[in-house]
LUMRODREN-110470 format. One line per field, with one value per residue (C-alpha): y, x, z; residue in one letter. Coordinates in steps of 0.001 Angstrom, whole numbers. Last residue first. Example, Ala and Ser with C-alpha at 12.3 -4.5 7.8 and 13.67 -1.06 7.14 Angstrom:
<atoms>
v = -1060,-4500
u = 13670,12300
w = 7140,7800
res = S,A
</atoms>
This chain:
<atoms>
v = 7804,8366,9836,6966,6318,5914,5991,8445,8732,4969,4633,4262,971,-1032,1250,424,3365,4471,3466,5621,8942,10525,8740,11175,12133,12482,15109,16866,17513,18594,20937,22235,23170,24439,27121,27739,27900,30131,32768,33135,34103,36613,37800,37811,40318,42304,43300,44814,42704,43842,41368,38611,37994,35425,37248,41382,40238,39050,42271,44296,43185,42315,38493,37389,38652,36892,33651,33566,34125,31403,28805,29382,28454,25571,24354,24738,22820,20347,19989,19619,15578,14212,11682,11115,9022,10425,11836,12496,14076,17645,18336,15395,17217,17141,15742,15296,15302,17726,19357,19693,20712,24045,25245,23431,25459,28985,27959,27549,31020,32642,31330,31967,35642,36281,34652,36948,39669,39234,38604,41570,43893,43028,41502,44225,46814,44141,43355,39540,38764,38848,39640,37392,35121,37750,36492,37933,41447,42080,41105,42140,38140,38161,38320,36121,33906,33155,32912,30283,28156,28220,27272,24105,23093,22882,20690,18263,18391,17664,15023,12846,13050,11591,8848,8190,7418,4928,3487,2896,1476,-1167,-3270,-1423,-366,1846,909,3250,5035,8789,11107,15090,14654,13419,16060,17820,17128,17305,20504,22404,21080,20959,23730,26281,25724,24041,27514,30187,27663,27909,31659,31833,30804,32919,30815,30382,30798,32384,31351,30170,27075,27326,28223,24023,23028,24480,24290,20709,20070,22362,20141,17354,17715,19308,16863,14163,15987,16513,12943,11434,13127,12135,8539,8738,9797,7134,3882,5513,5913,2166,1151,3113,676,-2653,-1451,-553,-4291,-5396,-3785,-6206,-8981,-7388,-10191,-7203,-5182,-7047,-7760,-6232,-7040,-10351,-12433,-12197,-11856,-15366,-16775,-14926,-16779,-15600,-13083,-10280,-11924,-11982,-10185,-11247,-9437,-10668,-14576,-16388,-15765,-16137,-19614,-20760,-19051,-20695,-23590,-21348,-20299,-16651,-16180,-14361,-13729,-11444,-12396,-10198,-12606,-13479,-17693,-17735,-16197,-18177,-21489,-19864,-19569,-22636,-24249,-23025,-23854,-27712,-27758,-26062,-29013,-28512,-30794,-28301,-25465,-23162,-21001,-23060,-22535,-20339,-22757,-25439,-24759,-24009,-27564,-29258,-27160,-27927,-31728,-32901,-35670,-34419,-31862,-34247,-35277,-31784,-30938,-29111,-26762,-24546,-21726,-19404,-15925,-14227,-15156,-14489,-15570,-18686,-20052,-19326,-21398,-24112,-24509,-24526,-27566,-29131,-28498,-30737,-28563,-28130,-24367,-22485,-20288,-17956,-14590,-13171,-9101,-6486,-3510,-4159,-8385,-7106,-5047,-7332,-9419,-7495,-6895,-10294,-10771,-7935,-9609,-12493,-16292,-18441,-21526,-24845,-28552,-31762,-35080,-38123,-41457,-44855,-45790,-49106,-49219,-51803,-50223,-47570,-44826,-43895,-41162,-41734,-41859,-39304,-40781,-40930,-39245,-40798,-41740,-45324,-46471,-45520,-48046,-48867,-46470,-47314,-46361,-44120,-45030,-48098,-49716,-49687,-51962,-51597,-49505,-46574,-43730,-40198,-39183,-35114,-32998,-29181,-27770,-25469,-26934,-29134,-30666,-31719,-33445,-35319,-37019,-37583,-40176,-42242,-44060,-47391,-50084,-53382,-54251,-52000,-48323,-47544,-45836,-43822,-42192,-39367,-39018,-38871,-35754,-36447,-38296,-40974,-43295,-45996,-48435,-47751,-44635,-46089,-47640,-46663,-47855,-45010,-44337,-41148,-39979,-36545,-36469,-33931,-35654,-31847,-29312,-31407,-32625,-34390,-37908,-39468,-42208,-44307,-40829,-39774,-39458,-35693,-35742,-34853,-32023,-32702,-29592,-27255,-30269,-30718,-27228,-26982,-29934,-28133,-24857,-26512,-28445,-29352,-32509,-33946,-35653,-33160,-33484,-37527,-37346,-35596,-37099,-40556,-39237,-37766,-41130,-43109,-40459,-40818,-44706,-46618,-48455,-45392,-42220,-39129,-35731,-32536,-28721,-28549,-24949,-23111,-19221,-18763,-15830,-16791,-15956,-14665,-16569,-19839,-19837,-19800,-17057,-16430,-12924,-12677,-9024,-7148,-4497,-1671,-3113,-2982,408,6,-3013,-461,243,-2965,-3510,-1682,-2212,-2907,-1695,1384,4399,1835,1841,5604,6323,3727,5666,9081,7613,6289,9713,11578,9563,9805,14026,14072,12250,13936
u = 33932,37092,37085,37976,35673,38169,40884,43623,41581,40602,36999,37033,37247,35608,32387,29366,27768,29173,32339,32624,31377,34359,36280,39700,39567,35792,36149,38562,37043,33924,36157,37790,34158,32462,35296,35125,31263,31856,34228,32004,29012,31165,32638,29573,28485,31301,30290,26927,23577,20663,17339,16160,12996,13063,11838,12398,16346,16822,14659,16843,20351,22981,21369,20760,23876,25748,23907,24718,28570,28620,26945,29833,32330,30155,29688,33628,33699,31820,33188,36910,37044,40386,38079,39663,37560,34248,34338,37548,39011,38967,42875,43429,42397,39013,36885,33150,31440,33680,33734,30218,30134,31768,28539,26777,27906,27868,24232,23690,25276,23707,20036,21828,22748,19018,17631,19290,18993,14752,15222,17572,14819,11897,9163,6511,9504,11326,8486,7948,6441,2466,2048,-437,2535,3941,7706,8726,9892,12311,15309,18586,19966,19113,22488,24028,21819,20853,25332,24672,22073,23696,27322,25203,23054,26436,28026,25357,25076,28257,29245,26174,26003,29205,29610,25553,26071,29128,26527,23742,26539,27537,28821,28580,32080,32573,34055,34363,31884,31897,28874,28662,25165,24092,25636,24210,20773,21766,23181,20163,18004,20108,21721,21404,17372,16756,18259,16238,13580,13816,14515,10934,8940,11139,13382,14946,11408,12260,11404,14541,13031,12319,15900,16918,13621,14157,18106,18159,15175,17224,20692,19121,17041,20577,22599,19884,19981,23727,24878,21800,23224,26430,25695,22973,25641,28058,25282,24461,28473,28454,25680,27447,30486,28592,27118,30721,31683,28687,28355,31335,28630,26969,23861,22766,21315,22444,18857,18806,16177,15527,12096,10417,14149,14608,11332,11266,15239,17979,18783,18605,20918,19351,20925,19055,20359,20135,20089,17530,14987,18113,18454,14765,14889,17791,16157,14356,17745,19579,21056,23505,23360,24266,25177,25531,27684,27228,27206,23643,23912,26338,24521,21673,23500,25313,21428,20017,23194,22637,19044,19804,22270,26277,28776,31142,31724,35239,35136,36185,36246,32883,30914,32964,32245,28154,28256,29700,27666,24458,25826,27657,26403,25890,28455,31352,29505,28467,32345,34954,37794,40003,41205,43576,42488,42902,40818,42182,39856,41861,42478,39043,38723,40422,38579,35214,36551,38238,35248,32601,30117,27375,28220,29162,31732,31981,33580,34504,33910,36196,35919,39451,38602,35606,37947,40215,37716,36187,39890,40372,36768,38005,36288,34290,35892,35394,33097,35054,32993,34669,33058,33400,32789,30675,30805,28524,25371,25024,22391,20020,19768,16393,14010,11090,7568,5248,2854,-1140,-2835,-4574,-8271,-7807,-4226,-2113,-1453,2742,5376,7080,10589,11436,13951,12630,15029,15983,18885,22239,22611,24000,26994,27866,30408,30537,33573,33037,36531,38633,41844,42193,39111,40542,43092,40859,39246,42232,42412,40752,37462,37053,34432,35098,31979,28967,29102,26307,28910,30199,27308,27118,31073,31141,28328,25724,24796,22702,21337,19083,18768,18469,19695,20245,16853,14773,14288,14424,15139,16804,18162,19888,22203,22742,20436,19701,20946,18365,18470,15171,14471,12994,10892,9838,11967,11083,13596,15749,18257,21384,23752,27334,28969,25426,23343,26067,26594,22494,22373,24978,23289,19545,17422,13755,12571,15770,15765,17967,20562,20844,20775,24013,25684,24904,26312,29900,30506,30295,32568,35041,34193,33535,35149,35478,35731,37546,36131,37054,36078,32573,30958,29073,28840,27783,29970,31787,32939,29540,27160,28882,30571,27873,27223,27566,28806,29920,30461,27548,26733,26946,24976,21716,22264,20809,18873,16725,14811,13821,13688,17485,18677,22703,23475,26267,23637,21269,23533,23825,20234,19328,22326,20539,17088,18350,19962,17349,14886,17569,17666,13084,13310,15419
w = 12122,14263,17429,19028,21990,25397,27080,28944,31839,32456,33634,36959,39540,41879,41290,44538,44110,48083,47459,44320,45899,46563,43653,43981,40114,40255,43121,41999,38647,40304,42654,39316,36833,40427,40883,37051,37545,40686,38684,35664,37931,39933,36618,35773,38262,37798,34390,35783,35337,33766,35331,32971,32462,29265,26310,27954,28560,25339,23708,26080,24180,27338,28452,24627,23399,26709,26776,22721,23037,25473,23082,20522,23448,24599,20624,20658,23214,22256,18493,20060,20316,22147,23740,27217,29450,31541,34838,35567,32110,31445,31564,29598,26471,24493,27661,26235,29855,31011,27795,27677,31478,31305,28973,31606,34846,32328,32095,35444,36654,34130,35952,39116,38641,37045,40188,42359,40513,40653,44664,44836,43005,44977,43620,42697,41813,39684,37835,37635,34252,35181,38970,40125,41897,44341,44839,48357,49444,52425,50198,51625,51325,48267,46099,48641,49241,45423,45384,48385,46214,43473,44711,46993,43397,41218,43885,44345,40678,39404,42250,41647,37658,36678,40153,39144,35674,36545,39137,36780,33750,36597,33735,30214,29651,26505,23210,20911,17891,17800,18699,17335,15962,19033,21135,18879,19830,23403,23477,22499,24572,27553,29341,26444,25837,29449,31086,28275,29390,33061,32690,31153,34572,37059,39023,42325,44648,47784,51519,52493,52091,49042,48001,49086,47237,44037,44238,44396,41522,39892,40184,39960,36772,34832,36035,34632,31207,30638,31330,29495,26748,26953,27245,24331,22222,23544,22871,19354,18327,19956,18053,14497,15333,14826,12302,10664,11466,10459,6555,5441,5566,2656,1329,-854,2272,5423,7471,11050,14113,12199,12690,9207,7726,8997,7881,3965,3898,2722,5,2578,4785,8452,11945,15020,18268,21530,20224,20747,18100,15712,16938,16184,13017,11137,9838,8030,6086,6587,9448,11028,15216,17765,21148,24073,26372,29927,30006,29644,26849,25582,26252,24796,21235,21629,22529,18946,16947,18392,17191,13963,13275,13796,11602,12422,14399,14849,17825,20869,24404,25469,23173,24627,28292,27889,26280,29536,32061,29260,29705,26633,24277,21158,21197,20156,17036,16220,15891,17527,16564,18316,15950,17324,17321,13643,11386,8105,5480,4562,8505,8401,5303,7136,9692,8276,6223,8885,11001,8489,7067,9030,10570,13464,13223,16650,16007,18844,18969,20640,18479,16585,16518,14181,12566,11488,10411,8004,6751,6093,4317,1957,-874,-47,-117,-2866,-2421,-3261,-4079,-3607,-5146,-3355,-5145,-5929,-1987,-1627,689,2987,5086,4196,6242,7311,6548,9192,8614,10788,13224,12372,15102,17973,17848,17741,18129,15480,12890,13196,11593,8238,8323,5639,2260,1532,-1466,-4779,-5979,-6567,-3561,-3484,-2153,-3325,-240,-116,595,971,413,2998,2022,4752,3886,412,2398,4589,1748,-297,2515,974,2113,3498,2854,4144,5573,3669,4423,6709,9258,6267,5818,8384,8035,4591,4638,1976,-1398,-1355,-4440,-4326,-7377,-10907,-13393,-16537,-17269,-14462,-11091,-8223,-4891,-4085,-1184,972,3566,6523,8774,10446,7914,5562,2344,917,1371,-1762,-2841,-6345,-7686,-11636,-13506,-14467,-16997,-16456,-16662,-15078,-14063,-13575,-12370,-9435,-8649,-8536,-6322,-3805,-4102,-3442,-5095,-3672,-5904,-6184,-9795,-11779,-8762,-9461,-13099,-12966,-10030,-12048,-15120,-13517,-11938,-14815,-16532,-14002,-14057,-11598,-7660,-6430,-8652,-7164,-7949,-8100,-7260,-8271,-7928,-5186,-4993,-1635,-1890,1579,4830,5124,3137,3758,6993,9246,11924,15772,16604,20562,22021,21197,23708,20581,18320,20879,20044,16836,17665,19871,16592,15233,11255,10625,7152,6808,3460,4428,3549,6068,8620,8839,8745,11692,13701,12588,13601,17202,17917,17073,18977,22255,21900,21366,24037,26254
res = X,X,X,X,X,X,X,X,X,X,X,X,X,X,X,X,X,X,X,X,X,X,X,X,X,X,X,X,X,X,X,X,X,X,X,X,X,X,X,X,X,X,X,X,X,X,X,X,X,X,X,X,X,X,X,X,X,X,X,X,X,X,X,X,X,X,X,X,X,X,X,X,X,X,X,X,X,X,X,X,X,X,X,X,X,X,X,X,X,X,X,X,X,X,X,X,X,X,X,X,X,X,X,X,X,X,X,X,X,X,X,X,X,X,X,X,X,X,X,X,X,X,X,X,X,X,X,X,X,X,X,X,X,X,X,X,X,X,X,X,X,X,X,X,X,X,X,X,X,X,X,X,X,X,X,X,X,X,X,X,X,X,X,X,X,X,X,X,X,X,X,X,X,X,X,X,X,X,X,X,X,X,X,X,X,X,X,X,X,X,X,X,X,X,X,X,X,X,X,X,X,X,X,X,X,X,X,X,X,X,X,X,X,X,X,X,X,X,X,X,X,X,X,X,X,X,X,X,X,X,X,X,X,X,X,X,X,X,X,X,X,X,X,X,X,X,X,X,X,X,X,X,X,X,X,X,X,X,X,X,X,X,X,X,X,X,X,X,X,X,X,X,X,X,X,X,X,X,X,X,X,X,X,X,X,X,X,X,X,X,X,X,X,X,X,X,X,X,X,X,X,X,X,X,X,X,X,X,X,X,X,X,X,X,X,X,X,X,X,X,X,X,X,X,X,X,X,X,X,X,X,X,X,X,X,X,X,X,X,X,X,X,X,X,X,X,X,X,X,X,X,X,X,X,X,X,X,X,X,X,X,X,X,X,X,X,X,X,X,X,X,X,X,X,X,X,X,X,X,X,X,X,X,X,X,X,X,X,X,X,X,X,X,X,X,X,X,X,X,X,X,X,X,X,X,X,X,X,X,X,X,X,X,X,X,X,X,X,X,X,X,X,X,X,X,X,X,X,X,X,X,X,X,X,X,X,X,X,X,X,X,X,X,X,X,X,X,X,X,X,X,X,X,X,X,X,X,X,X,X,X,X,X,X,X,X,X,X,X,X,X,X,X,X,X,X,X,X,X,X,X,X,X,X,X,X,X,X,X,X,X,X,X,X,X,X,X,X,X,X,X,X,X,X,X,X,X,X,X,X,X,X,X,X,X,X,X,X,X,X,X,X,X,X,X,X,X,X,X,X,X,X,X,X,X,X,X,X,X,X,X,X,X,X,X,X,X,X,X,X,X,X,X,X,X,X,X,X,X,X,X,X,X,X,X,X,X,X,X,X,X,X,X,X,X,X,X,X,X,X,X,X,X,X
</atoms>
């Protein structure tokens, strides 16, 4: 089993890699599969990140005015960024030499410069027009070309200053004696005067519609959460595809909402804007909290905190050191396409292991069953090396390929303890009780019993109906589980009951393949020398044949009427005619 569930983890880990999505924690591959919210920002995955200047619209100066002082500005900022580097690569510029700065942040979402030099004097801000236009001096409106370029999925900025330069943090008081020295804080000047708004456009990835199409296919939300402002964020999903109806909210609105509140419109709405990492951080948890498997993309520091909360933490491989640091997944060459097919591989993972756990636990019940029910008939059902000729075609043997075999599809996870139990409970109960009376049957004349010093278990030492007996049941068994592969792997509707219709033939034909080698190995004497088997006559499996097809229908029967459903607590059954697609 664990050499079966390894196997399967290491071939899903392989998979994603070959399509650029680089596993770092191992149960995040099926971890993939319970994912049914996928919080990420727009730019990055929607988009190339591949910044450029769009337009701009002078106010109250010059284009050309306008054009120099957004030049010199990004040369001056200290830590650049995209945005600056857009700006420096459009307009050039000189750098100067800042009396202060405030660096951008996904927080304030403005950056400043304060500086006096010839040409390039005063204090300078460039940042979200909504964050700054409350410290617009009286008067001051902006256009309306403003919300117009949002509409069309462009990053609007408001480049704003003061004539001349001024504090940009707030000076804190002395600390008391022996306390520490408080941080400064940026602050907004006052007063300032708008000199422009320049638009910036990000192209959209290739095939971003068709990501998204499948990620709606395998039943995943896709929550946009970013700090651009929700027009913008709206619109390029409106651009990319998207195909739920968009309801939008912004930062502002979040602010103050209760967590009952907040946990409401992250379930509601799944267009972001004007979010800071604190706010990402609690719609993550509010999810959670709410039920969902969340996965997350990141790729900036700021990012960390709400990828640690998330289920699964997905980071770009350009982002970030931090975020990759702390991701369970990082998308090889920045690929957001790669999710939807990892997202698939974790529920190929999550249905291999399924089946495999299937075959293993009816196996354990149904011969921990039949030990102690044929012990106490004073009998032992097994000899030594028929248990592994059983494990070998009952288990081992299956459950690797049954791993190789997999296909991705969703499959409930509620009650997934019960759902086991109403597979395995019926199947083994009913496979042990056949065993155990066709043991009794085939023994019943025995006067001899098991004598443990005698090495192999020779027929004439042990009693030749006892040594029968346990051959009969040990083909019995195997026939039982060669049935069960397509039980548990249904490839027409006449399988189906205990698991939903896959239309997938490899099982069977492994079961049919795997018959063939019971019978070489239980006919040729060197077979029946290596594992102790006694000769059989054709009728006997016939009679073996006949009670595993008798077992394979009154298992059937009794998943298809839910015997044991009210007693695990299952409302209802996996449908018949649904299932894993059988696709890769």
């Amino acid at each position: 089993l664990v050499l079966a569930i390894a196997l399967a983890y290491a071939l899903g880990a392989i998979r994603m890699a070959g399509k650029g999505a680089l596993v770092q924690q191992a149960n995040s591959v099926e971890s993939m599969s319970n994912i049914d919210v996928l919080c990420t920002d727009k730019t990055g995955t929607l988009t190339t990140n591949n910044i450029r200047v769009h337009a701009l619209q002078p106010l109250g100066i010059g284009e050309d005015e306008l054009q120099r002082l957004l030049g010199r500005f990004a040369a001056s900022a200290s830590e650049g960024n995209r945005t600056t580097a857009a700006l420096h690569d459009a307009f050039g510029g000189a750098a100067a030499h800042p009396l202060e700065e405030v660096v951008f942040s996904s927080a304030r979402k403005w950056s400043a410069l304060s500086v006096s030099e010839d040409g390039f004097r005063g204090t300078f801000v460039l940042g979200a027009p909504e964050i700054i236009a409350p410290s617009l001096a009286a008067g001051e409106a902006l256009p309306e070309l403003l919300d117009a370029w949002a509409s069309e999925g462009l990053r609007v900025l408001l480049f704003a200053h003061r004539p001349a330069p001024e504090p940009l943090y707030e000076r804190a008081h002395p600390p008391a004696s022996g306390e520490p020295a408080a941080e400064p804080q940026a602050r907004l000047p006052a007063n300032l005067q708008p000199l422009g708004l320049v638009s910036l456009s990000d192209e959209l990835r290739p095939r971003v519609q068709d990501t998204l199409r499948e990620f709606a296919a395998a039943g995943i939300r896709l929550k946009i959460i970013s700090g651009d402002s929700p027009q913008t964020v709206a619109a390029l999903a409106r651009q990319a595809g998207l195909s739920e109806p968009l309801a939008v909210i912004s930062g502002l609105e979040l602010a103050g909402m209760s967590d009952v509140d907040l946990g409401q419109a992250a379930e509601e709405h799944n267009i972001f804007g004007r979010v800071s990492p604190e706010q990402k951080e609690k719609l993550v948890d509010a999810l959670r909290k709410r039920g969902h498997y969340v996965a997350m993309i990141g790729d900036g520091v700021n990012d960390v905190i709400s990828l640690k909360r998330a289920n699964v933490a997905i980071a770009m491989q350009g982002g970030s050191q931090a975020a990759r640091a702390v991701a369970d997944m990082v998308l090889l060459k920045d690929s957001f396409a790669a999710l939807p097919w990892a997202f698939r591989e974790g529920q190929r993972v999550f249905n291999g292991m399924t089946d495999i756990l299937r075959i293993f636990i009816v196996r354990i019940f149904t011969k921990a069953l039949l030990v102690v029910g044929i012990a106490a008939i004073g009998s032992f059902a097994f000899q030594p090396r028929q248990t592994s000729l059983l494990s070998f075609f009952a288990a081992g043997l299956p459950a690797i390929l049954l791993a190789v075999f997999a296909k991705p599809g969703p499959q409930p996870h509620a009650n997934y303890l019960a759902r086991l139990g109403r597979f395995v409970v019926p199947a083994s109960m009913l496979m042990a009780l056949i065993g155990t009376a066709l043991f009794t049957a085939y023994a019943v004349v025995a006067h001899q019993s098991f004598n443990p010093k005698v090495f192999g278990g020779i027929p004439t030492q042990i009693g030749h109906n006892v040594y029968a007996a346990q051959t009969v049941l040990t083909v019995f068994l195997i026939f039982c589980h060669l049935l069960l592969l397509p039980l548990v792997v249904p490839p027409t509707p006449f399988w189906t009951g205990g698991a939903p219709l896959r239309r997938d033939w490899q099982p069977a034909i492994l079961a049919l393949l795997m018959f063939f080698g019971v019978m070489t190995l239980s006919i040729i004497p060197l077979g029946r020398t290596s594992f102790d088997l006694a000769l059989l006559h054709w009728q006997d499996y016939v009679v073996c044949a006949a009670a595993a097809v008798t077992w394979m229908l009154g298992t059937r029967y009794l998943w298809r009427k839910r015997i044991v459903d009210k007693f695990l607590g299952i409302g209802d059954a996996p449908p018949l005619d649904q299932g894993p697609s059988v696709s890769a």
